[in-house]
N, C-alpha and C positions, 0 to 999 in steps of 0.2 A: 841745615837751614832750609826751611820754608820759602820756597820760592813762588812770586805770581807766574802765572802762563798765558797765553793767547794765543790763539789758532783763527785763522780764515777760511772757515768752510765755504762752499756753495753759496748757501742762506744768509752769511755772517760769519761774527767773534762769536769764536766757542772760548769761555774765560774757564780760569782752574787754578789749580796748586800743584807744584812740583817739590819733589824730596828726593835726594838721593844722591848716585852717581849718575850725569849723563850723559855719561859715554855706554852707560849698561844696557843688558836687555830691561823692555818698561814691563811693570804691572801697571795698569789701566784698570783706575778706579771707578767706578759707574753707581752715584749714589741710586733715590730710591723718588717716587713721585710729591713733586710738592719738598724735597728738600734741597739741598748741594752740597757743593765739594766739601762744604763745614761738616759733611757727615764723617768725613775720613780723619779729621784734624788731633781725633783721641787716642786714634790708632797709631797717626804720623808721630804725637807727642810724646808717644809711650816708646816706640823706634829710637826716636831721638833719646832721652834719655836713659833708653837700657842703653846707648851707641852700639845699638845691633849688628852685625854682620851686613845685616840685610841693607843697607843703606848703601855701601862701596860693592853689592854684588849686583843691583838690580835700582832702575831709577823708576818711582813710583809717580805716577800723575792723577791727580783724580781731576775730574773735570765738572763744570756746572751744565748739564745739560739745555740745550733750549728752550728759552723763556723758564729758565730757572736763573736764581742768582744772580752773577753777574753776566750772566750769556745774553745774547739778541733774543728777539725774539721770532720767531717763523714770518714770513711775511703774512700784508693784510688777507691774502686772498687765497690765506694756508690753513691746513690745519694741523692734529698733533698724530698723525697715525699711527701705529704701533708698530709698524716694520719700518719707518723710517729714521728711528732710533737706532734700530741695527746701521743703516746709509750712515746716519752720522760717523759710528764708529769704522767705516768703511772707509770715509774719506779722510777721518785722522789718522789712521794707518798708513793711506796712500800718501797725503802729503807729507809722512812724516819720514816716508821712507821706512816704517819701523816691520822685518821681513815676520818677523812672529812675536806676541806678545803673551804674555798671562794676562785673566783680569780677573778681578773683584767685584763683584756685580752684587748691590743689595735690594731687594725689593725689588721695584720695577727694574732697576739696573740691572738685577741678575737675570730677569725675561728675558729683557733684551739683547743681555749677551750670550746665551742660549740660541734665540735666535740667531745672532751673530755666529756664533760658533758652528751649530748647525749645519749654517749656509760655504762657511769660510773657514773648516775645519784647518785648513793649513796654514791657517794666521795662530791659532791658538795654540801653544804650550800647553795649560794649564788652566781650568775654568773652575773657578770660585766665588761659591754661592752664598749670599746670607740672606734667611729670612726671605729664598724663592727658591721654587723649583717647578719646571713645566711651563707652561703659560695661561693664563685666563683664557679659558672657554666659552663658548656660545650654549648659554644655559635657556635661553628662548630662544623661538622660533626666528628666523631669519627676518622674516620681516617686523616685528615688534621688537627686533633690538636696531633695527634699521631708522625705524618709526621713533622711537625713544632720542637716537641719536642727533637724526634733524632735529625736533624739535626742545634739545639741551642749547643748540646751536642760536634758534630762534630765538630762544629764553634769555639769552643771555646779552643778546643785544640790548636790552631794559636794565642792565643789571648795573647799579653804581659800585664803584670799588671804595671796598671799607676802608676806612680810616682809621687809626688810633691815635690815641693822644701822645703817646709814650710809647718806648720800646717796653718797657715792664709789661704794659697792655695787651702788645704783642706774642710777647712769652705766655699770658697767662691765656691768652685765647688759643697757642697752637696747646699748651698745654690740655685743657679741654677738649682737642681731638682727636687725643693720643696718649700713650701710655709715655711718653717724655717724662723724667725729670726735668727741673730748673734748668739745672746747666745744659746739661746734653739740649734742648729747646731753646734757650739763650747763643748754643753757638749755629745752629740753624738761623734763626730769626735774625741775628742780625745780620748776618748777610744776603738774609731775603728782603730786605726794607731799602726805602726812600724817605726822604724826607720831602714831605709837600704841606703848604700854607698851616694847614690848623695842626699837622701831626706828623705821621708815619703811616707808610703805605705798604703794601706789597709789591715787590720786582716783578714775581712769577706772572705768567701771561694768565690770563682769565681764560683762557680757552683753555688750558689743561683738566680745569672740571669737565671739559662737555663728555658726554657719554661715547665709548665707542661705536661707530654705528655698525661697524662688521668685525668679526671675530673669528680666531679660528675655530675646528668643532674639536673636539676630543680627538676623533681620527689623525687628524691632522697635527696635531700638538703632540700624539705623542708620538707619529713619525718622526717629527722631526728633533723631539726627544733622543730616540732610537738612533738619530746620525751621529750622535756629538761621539766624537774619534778620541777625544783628549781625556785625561783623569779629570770627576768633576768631585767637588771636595763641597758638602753644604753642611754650614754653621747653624746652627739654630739657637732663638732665645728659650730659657726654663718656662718664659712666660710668655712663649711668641705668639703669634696669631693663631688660629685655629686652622685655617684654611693652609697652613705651611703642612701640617702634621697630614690633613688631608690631600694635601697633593705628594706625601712621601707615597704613602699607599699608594699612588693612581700611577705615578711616573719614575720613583726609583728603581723597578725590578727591571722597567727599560732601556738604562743606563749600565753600559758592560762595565764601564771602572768606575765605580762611587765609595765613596765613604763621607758620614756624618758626625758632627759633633754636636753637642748641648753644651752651653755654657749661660753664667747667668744673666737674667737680663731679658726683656719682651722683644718689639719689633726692630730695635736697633741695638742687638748685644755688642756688636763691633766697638758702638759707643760706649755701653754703661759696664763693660770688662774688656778696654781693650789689651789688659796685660796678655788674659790666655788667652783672648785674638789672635796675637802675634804669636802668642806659641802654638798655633795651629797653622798659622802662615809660615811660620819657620820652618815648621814640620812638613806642610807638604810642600812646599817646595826643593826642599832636601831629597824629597822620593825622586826615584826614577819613573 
């Protein structure tokens, strides 16, 4: 059974989904930018109906990230940093008391828990990647991504937030920015919406567009590639993004214990095959 969740970070409700046993050790799921915990719902459902093992071994949580979904969002006088993703998962560890965890980290989710990992190598069991590896890089100059950053920020205070008529509307527009199917996009979207006067809205906070202003550089990234201590296990789509297959090159030979899979499916295969999802989660968690 699919359970809701809520957590009181610092900032606010971190909101999510729970499955499992919980009294177990957690895997801590960490969807991807612009989506939420609906990203893990395909994986959970296919759990559930094999009645996997994996359910009374290990209690699973995926979470809505901040000013995603049902989560708060940052306060006014905040922004969305890129290591403070990692904090977050810092302080639901802490208040949750939980002494080591696996996680699930897809797209942005698997940066961040890289990062996380990285930093807090003795919280981590087990670091599982889809669809990332490494972290985005400072590909100009320091000051021109600096420069770009302010003024996303400035930009965006003129910016009205769209509207749709309908949730179909909604579907069909994230569809158009993305390799989504219907469904797999159907169960994102509607947990990204509101309802307001003329239509449907977006939850997500409008600041998660603005640009980063600072980054880390190659050097740097792949230091702290180089730390992570735990097995890291990364899934890839047949049809993923291009820049997955170019950060295996840059950052897997820096990783002492790695192994990868292909299955089918673009930037969310977790979604569109979660049966041999779960047989690659079954499997590495089996390993020693």
């Amino acid at each position: 059974m699919i359970r809701d969740v809520n957590y009181n970070l610092a900032h606010g409700k971190i909101a999510g989904i729970n499955l499992g046993n919980p009294k177990a050790p957690v895997i801590l799921c960490l969807h991807g930018w612009l989506d939420n915990c609906a990203s893990f719902l395909p994986f959970f459902n296919t759990l559930i109906a094999q009645k996997s093992e994996l359910l009374t071994q290990y209690q699973f949580v995926a979470i809505d990230w901040p000013g995603h979904g049902h989560s708060d969002h940052r306060s006014p006088d905040a922004h969305y940093h890129f290591i403070d993703w990692s904090y977050d998962v810092l302080q639901l560890v802490d208040i949750n008391q939980w002494q080591q965890i696996n996680i699930i980290g897809h797209s942005m989710g698997g940066m961040a828990a890289t990062l996380f990992t990285s930093a807090f190598n003795d919280k981590v069991d087990k670091l599982i990647l889809i669809e990332a590896i490494g972290l985005l890089t400072q590909n100009e100059n320091p000051s021109e991504q600096l420069r770009k950053g302010m003024l996303s920020r400035l930009q965006l205070q003129h910016k009205q937030a769209t509207v749709h008529k309908c949730v179909e509307g909604a579907v069909k527009a994230r569809m158009n920015v993305s390799d989504l199917g219907n469904q797999e996009a159907k169960l994102l979207v509607e947990r990204s919406l509101h309802d307001v006067e003329d239509g449907v809205t977006w939850r997500s906070d409008a600041r998660l567009r603005n640009i980063s202003p600072q980054r880390f550089s190659l050097k740097q990234a792949i230091q702290i590639v180089s730390n992570l201590h735990c097995p890291v296990t990364l899934t890839i789509g047949e049809n993923g993004f291009d820049m997955i297959q170019t950060g295996v090159k840059v950052f897997a030979e820096h990783i002492s214990n790695y192994q990868q899979y292909t299955i089918k499916g673009g930037h969310h295969p977790h979604m569109e095959s979660p049966a041999a999802f779960v047989d690659i989660i079954d499997k590495t968690l089996r390993e020693n």
